[in-house]
DOVEX-781986 format. One record per residue (C-alpha): residue number from 1; x, y, z. Coordinates in steps of 0.25 Angstrom, whole numbers, plus 5000, padded with zeros to 4 digits. Example, Ala and Ser with C-alpha at 12.3 -4.5 7.8 and 13.67 -1.06 7.14 Angstrom:
+-----+------+------+------+
! num !   px !   py !   pz !
+-----+------+------+------+
!   1 ! 5049 ! 4982 ! 5031 !
!   2 ! 5055 ! 4996 ! 5029 !
+-----+------+------+------+
//
This chain:
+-----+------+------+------+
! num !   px !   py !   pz !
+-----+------+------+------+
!   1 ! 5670 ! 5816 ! 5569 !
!   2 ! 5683 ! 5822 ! 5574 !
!   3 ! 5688 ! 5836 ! 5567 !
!   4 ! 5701 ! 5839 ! 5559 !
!   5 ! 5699 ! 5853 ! 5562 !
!   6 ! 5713 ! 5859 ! 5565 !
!   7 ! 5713 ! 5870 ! 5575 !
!   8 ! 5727 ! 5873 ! 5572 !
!   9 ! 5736 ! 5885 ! 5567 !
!  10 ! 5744 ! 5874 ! 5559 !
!  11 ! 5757 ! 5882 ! 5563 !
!  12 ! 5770 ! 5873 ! 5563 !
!  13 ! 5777 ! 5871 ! 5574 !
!  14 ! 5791 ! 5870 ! 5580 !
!  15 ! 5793 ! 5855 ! 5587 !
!  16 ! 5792 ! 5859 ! 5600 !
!  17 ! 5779 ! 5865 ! 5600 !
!  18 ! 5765 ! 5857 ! 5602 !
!  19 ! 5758 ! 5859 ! 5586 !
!  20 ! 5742 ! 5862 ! 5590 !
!  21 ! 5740 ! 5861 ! 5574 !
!  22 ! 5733 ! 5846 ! 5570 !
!  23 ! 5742 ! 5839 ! 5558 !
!  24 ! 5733 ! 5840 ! 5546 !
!  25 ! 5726 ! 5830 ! 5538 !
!  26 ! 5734 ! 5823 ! 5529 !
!  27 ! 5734 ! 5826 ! 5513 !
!  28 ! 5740 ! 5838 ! 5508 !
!  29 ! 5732 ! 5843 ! 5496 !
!  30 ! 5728 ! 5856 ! 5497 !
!  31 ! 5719 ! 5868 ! 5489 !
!  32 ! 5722 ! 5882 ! 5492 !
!  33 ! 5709 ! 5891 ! 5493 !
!  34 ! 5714 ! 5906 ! 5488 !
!  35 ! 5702 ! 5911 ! 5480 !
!  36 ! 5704 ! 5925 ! 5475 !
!  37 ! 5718 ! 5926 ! 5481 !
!  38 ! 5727 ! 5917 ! 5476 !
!  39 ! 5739 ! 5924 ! 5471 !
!  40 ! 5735 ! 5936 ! 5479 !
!  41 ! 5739 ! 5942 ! 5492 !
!  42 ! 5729 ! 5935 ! 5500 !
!  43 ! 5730 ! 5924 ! 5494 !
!  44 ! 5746 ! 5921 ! 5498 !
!  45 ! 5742 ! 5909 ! 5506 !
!  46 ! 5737 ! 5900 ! 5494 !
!  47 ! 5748 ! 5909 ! 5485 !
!  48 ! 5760 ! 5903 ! 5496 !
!  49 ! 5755 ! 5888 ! 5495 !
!  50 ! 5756 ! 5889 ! 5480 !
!  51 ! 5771 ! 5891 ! 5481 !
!  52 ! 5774 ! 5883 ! 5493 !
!  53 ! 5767 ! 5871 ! 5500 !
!  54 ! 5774 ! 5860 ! 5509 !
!  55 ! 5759 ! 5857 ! 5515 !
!  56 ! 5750 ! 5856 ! 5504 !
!  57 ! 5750 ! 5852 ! 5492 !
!  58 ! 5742 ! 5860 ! 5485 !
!  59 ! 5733 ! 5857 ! 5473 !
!  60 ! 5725 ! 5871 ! 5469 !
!  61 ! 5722 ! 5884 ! 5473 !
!  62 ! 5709 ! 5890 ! 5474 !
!  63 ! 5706 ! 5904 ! 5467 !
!  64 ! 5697 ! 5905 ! 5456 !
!  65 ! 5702 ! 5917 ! 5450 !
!  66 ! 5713 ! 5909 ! 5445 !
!  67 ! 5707 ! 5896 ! 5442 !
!  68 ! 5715 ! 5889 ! 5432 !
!  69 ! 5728 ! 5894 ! 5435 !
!  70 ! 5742 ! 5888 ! 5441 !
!  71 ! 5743 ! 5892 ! 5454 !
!  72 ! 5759 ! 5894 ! 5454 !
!  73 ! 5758 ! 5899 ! 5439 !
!  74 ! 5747 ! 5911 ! 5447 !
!  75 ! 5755 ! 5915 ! 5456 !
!  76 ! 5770 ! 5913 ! 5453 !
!  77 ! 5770 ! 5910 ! 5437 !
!  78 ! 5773 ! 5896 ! 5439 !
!  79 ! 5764 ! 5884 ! 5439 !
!  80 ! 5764 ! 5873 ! 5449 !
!  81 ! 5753 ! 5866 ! 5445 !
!  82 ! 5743 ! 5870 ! 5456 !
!  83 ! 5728 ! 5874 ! 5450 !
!  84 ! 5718 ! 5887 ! 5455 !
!  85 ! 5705 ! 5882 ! 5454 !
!  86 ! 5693 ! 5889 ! 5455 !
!  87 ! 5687 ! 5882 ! 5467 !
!  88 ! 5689 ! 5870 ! 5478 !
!  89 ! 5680 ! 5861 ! 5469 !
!  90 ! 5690 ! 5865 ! 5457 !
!  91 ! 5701 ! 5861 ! 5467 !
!  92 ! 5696 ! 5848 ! 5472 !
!  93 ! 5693 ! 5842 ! 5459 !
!  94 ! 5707 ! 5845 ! 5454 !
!  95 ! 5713 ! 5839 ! 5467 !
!  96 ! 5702 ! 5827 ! 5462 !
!  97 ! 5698 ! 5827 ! 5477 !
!  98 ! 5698 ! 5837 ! 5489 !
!  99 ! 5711 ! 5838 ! 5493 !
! 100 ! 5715 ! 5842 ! 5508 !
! 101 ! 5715 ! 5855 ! 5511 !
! 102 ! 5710 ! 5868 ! 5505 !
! 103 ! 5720 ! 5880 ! 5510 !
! 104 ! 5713 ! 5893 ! 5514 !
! 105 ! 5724 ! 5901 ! 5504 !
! 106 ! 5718 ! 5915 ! 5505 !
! 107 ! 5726 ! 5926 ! 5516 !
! 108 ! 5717 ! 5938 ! 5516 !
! 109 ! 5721 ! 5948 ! 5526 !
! 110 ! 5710 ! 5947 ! 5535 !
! 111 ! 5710 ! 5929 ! 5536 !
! 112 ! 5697 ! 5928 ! 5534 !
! 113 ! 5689 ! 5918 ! 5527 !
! 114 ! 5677 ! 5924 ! 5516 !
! 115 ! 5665 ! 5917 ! 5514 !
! 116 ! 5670 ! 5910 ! 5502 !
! 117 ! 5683 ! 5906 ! 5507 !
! 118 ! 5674 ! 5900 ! 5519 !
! 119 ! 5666 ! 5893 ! 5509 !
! 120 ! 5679 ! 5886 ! 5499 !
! 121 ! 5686 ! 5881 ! 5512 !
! 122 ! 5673 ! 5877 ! 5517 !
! 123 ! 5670 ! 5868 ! 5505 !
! 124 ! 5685 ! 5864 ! 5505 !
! 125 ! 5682 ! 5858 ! 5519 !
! 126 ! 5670 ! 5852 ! 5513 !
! 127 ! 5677 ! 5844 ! 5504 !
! 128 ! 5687 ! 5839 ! 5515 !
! 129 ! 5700 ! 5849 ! 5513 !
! 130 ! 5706 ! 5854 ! 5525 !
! 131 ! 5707 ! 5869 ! 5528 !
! 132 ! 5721 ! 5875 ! 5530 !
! 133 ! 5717 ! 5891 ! 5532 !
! 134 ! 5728 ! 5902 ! 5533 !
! 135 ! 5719 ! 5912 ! 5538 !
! 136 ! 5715 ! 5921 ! 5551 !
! 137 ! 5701 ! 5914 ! 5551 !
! 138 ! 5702 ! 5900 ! 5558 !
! 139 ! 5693 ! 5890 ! 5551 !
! 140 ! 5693 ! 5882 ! 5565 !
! 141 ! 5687 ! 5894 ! 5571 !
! 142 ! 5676 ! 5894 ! 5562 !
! 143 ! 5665 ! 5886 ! 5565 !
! 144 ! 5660 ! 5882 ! 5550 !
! 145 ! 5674 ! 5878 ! 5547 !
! 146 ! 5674 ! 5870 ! 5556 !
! 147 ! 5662 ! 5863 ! 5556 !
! 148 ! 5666 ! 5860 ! 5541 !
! 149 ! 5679 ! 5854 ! 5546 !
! 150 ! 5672 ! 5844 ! 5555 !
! 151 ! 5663 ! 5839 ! 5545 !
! 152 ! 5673 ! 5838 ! 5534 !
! 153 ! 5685 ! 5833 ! 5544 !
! 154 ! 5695 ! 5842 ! 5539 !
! 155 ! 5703 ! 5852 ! 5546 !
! 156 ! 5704 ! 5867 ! 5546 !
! 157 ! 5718 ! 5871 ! 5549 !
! 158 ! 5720 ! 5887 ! 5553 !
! 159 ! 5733 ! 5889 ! 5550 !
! 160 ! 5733 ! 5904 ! 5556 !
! 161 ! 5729 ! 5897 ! 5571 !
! 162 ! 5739 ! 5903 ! 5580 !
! 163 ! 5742 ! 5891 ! 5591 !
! 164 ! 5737 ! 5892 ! 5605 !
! 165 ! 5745 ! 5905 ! 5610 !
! 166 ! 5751 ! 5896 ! 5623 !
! 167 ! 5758 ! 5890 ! 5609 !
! 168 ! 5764 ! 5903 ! 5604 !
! 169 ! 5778 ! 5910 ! 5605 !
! 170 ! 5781 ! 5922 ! 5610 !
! 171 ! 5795 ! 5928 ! 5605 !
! 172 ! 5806 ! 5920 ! 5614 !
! 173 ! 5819 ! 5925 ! 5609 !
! 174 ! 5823 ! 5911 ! 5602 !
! 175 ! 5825 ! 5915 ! 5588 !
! 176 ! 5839 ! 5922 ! 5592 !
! 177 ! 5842 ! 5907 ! 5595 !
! 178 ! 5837 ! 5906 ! 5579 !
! 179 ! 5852 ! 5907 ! 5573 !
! 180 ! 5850 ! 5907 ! 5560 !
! 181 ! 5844 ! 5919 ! 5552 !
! 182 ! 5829 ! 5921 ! 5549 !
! 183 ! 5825 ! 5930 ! 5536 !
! 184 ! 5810 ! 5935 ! 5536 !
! 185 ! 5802 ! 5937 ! 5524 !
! 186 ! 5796 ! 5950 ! 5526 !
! 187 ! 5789 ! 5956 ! 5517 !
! 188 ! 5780 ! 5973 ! 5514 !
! 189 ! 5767 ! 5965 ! 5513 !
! 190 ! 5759 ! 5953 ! 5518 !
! 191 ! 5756 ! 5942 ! 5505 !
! 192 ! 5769 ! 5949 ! 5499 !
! 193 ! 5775 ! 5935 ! 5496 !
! 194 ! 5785 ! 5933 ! 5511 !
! 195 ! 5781 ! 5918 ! 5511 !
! 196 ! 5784 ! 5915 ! 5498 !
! 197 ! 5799 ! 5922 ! 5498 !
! 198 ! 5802 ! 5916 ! 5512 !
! 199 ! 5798 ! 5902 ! 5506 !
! 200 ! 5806 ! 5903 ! 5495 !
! 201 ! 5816 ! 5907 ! 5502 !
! 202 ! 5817 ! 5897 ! 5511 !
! 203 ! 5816 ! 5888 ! 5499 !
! 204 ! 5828 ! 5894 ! 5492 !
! 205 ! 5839 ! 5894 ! 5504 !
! 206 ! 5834 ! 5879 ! 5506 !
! 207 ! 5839 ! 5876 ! 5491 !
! 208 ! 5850 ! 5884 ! 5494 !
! 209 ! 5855 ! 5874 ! 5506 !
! 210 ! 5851 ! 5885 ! 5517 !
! 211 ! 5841 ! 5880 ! 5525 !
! 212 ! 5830 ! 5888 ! 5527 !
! 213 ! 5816 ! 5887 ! 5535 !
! 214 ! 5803 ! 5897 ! 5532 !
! 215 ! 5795 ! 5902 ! 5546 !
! 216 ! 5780 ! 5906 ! 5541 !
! 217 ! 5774 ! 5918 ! 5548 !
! 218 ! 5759 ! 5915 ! 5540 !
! 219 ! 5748 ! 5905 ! 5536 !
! 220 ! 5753 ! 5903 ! 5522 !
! 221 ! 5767 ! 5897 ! 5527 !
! 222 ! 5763 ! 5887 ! 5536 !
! 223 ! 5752 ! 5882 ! 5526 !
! 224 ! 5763 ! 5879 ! 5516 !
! 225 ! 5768 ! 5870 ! 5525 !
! 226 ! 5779 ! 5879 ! 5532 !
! 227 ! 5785 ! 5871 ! 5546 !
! 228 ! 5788 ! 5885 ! 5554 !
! 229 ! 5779 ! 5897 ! 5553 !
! 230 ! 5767 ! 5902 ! 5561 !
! 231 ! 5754 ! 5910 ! 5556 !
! 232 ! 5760 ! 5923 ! 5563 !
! 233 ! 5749 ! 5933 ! 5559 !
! 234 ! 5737 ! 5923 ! 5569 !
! 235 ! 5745 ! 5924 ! 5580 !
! 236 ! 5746 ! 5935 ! 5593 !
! 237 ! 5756 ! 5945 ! 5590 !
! 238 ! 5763 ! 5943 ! 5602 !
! 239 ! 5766 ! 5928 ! 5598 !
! 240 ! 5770 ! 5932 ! 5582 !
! 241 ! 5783 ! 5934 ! 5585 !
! 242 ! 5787 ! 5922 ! 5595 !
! 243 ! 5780 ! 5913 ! 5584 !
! 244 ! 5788 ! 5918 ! 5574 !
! 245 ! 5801 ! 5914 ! 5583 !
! 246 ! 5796 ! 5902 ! 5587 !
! 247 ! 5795 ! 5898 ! 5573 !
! 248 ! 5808 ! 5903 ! 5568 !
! 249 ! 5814 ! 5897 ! 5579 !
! 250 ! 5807 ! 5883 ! 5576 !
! 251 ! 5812 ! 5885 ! 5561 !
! 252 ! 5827 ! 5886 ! 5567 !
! 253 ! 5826 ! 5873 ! 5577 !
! 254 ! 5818 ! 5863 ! 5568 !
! 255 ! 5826 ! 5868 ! 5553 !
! 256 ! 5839 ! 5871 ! 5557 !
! 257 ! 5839 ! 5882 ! 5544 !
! 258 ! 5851 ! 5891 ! 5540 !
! 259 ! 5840 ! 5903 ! 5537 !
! 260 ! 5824 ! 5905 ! 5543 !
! 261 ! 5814 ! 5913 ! 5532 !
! 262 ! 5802 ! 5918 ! 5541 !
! 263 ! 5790 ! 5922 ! 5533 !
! 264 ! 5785 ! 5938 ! 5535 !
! 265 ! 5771 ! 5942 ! 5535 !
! 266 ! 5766 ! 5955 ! 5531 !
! 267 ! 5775 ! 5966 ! 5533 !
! 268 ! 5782 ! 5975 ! 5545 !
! 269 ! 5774 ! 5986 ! 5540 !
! 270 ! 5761 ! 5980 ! 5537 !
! 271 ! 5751 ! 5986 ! 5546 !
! 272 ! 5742 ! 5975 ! 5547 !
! 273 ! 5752 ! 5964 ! 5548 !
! 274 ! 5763 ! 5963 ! 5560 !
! 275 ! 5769 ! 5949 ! 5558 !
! 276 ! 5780 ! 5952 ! 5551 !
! 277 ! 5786 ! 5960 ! 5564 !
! 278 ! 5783 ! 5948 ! 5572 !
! 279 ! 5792 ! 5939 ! 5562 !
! 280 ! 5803 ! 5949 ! 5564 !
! 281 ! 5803 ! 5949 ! 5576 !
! 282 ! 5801 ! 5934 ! 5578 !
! 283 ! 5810 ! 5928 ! 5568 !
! 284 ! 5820 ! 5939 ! 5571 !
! 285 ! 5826 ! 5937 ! 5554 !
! 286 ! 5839 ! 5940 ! 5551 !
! 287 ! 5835 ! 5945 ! 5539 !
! 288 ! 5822 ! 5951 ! 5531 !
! 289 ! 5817 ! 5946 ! 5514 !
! 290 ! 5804 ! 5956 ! 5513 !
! 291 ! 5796 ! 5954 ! 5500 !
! 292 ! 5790 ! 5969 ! 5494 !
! 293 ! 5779 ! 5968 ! 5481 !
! 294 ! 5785 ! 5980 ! 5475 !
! 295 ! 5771 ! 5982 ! 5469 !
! 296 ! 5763 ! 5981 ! 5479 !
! 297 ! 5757 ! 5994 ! 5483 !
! 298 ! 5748 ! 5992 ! 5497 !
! 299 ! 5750 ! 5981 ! 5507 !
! 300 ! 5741 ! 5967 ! 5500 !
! 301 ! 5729 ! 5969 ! 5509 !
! 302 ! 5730 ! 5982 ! 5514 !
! 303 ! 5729 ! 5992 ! 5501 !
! 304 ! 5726 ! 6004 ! 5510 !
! 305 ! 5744 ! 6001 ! 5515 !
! 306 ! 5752 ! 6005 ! 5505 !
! 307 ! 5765 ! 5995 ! 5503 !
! 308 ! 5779 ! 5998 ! 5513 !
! 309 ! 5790 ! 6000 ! 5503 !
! 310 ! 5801 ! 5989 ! 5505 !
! 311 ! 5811 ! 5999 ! 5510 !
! 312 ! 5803 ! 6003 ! 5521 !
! 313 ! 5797 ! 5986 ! 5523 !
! 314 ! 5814 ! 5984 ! 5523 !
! 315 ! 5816 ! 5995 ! 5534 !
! 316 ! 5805 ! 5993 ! 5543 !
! 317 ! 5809 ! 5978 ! 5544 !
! 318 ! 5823 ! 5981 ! 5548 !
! 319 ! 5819 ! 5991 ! 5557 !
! 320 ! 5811 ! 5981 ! 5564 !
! 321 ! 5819 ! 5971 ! 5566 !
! 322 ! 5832 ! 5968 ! 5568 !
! 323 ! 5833 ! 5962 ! 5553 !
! 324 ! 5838 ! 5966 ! 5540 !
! 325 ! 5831 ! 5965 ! 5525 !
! 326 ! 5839 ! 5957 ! 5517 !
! 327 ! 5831 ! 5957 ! 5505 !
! 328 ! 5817 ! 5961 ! 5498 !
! 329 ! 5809 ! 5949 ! 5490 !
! 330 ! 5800 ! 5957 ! 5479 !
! 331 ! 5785 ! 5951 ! 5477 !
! 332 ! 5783 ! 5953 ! 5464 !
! 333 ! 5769 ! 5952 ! 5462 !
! 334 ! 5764 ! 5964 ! 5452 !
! 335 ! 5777 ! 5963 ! 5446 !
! 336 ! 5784 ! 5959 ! 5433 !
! 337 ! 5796 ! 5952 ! 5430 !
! 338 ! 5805 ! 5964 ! 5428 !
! 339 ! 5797 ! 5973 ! 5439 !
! 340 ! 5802 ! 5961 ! 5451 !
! 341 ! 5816 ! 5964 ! 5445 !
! 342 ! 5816 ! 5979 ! 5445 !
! 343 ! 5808 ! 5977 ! 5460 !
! 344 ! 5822 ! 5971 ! 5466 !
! 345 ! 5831 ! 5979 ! 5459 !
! 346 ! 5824 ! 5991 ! 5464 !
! 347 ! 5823 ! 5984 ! 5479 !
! 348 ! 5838 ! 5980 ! 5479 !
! 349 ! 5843 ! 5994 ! 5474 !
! 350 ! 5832 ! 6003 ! 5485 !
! 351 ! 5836 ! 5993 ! 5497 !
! 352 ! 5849 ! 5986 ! 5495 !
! 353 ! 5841 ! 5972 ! 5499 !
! 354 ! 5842 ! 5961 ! 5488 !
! 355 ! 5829 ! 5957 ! 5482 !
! 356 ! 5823 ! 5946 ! 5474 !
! 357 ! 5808 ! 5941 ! 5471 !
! 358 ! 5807 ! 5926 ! 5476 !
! 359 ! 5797 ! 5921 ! 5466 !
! 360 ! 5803 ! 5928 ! 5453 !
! 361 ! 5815 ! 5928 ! 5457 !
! 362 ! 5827 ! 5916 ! 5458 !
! 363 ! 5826 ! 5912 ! 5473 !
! 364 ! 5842 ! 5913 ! 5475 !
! 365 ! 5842 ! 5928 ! 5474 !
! 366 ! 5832 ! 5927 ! 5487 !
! 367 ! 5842 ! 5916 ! 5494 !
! 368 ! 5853 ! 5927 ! 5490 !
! 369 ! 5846 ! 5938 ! 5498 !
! 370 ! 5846 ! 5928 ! 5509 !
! 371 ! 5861 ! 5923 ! 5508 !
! 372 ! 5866 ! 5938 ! 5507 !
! 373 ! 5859 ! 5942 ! 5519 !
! 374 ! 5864 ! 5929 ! 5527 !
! 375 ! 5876 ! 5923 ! 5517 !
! 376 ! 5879 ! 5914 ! 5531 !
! 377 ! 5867 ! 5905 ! 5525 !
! 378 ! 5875 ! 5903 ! 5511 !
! 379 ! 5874 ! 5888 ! 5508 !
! 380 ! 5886 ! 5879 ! 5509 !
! 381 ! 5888 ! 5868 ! 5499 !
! 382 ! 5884 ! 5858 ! 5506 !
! 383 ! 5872 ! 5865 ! 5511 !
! 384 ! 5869 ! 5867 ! 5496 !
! 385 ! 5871 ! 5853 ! 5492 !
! 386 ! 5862 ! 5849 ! 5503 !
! 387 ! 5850 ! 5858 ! 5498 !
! 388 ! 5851 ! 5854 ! 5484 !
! 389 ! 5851 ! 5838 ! 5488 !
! 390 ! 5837 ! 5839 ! 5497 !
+-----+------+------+------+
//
């Protein structure tokens, strides 16, 4: 019996690199594991494939608290149609067989599996899904994982598996041959909603005739089927930001694109997370978007840090790099209607930045922040027209 067992970090490449990472098994259906967490902060990987998959098509998310519900009516206010069930036998008999693969959908600080996680992705295997895990703990390290993989033929594919460090990039100088601009979604928090802005985004300017292309920096983006990113917070600091180049500058050779969004992670002045220095320095942007919760009041897993204000997130940014902020997308969660609306007025008037929320919000004042800070990407006609034809 020969093993599926990927032993991969399932991290896209550019062309001219050899790809370590298996291709996985055909079928495309998928149930997202996020018990306890979906909609939360930790639970911002099942929350991200709920808005956007290109991978997987996704049939239910698993969290018994909210069995019943609309998973896009839960966390946005808009149904799409996709069920939270209780548990995977729930899942399985509304798909009306197993379907391919169970996604590990929790992103708790520490990557670690708990027993119970364990014993529902164990079951999944069971039942012949294969294992697509986000987090620090590698299932193909773990010898019960595996084991259960072999007898169930399916793979386990850890998508935080750095590549073999002979494989990794140290920082070359070749983005300054990257002559289009690159704007960075950073952000006062981890799980503070960067992904979701840089996808839409990118997904706006494309309508828009500017042709745009997202770099991921974490598990969630390469997941959903992003074609540049890498899992940046798995890999040896000295490597972070040479990674992050290598990317942008793969982004630039295979897309051609007017404009590159780069995904943050955490913060500049998190103390526990150092990426977002590395994507600075590595994607060198032009120009900074950082997303603020105005009602958050301690950073999401550490409640003993009380938030950085945006002024100070704004300065420290530009201070560290040679950058400019160009606007300030607002995450709105604790928030009414009228609160999101007095939240940017107050930001617009205290920094002079513009400043929009993405998901509440019509997506063209976002594309406006972008076009003011670089009107050189302002769509010709013809550009236009060929956006609205595809």
């Amino acid at each position: 019996m020969h093993a599926l067992v990927a032993v991969d970090s399932a991290e896209p490449r550019s062309a001219d690199l050899t790809d370590p990472t298996p291709a996985l098994p055909p079928g495309s259906t998928a149930v997202i594991y996020c018990e306890g967490q979906f909609g939360e902060q930790d639970g911002k990987t099942a929350n991200g494939l709920i808005r956007h998959s290109e991978k997987y098509e996704i049939l239910s998310v698993l969290d018994s608290r909210h069995a019943g519900a609309d998973a896009g009516m839960l966390l946005d206010g808009h149904a799409n149609g996709i069920p939270v069930l209780a548990s995977l036998a729930e899942a399985i008999a509304h798909a009306g067989t197993a379907p391919d693969y169970l996604i590990c959908g929790v992103a708790p600080a520490d990557g670690l599996l708990s027993t119970e996680q364990r014993v529902v992705l164990l079951d999944g295997i069971a039942h012949g899904m294969h294992i697509i895990n986000g987090l620090h703990e590698f299932l193909n390290d773990d010898a019960e994982f595996v084991a259960a993989s072999l007898l169930a033929r399916v793979s386990l594919t850890d998508i935080r598996r750095p590549r073999e460090m002979q494989d990794l990039h140290l920082f070359s100088g070749r983005i300054f041959d990257v002559t289009c601009p690159r704007i960075a979604v950073l952000g006062t928090d981890g799980a503070i909603g960067k992904r979701t802005t840089a996808t839409l985004l990118v997904r706006a300017l494309n309508e828009r005739g500017i042709r745009a292309v997202m770099v991921g920096t974490g598990q969630t983006t390469i997941i959903q089927g992003g074609k540049y990113g890498i899992a940046l917070d798995a890999l040896v600091p000295q490597y972070c930001s040479g990674e992050v180049e290598d990317q942008v500058v793969a982004a630039f050779e295979g897309e051609d694109p007017d404009v590159i969004v780069v995904e943050g992670q955490g913060a500049l002045s998190h103390p526990a997370y150092l990426t977002s220095a590395h994507i600075l320095r590595g994607s060198r942007p032009a120009g900074v978007l950082v997303q603020h919760a105005p009602k958050r009041r301690t950073l999401g897993d550490f409640p003993m840090v009380p938030m950085p204000t945006l002024a100070s997130e704004v300065a420290l940014i530009e201070a560290f790099a040679d950058t400019k902020v160009i606007g300030v997308t607002v995450n709105h969660e604790g928030m009414t209607d009228a609160e999101i609306g007095i939240a940017i007025e107050s930001i617009e008037l205290e920094l002079g930045l513009p400043a929009t929320d993405p998901l509440t919000r019509p997506l063209d004042a976002l594309v406006e922040i972008v076009l003011h800070a670089f009107p050189e990407l302002t769509p010709t006609v013809e550009r236009l027209a060929s956006a609205r034809s595809l």
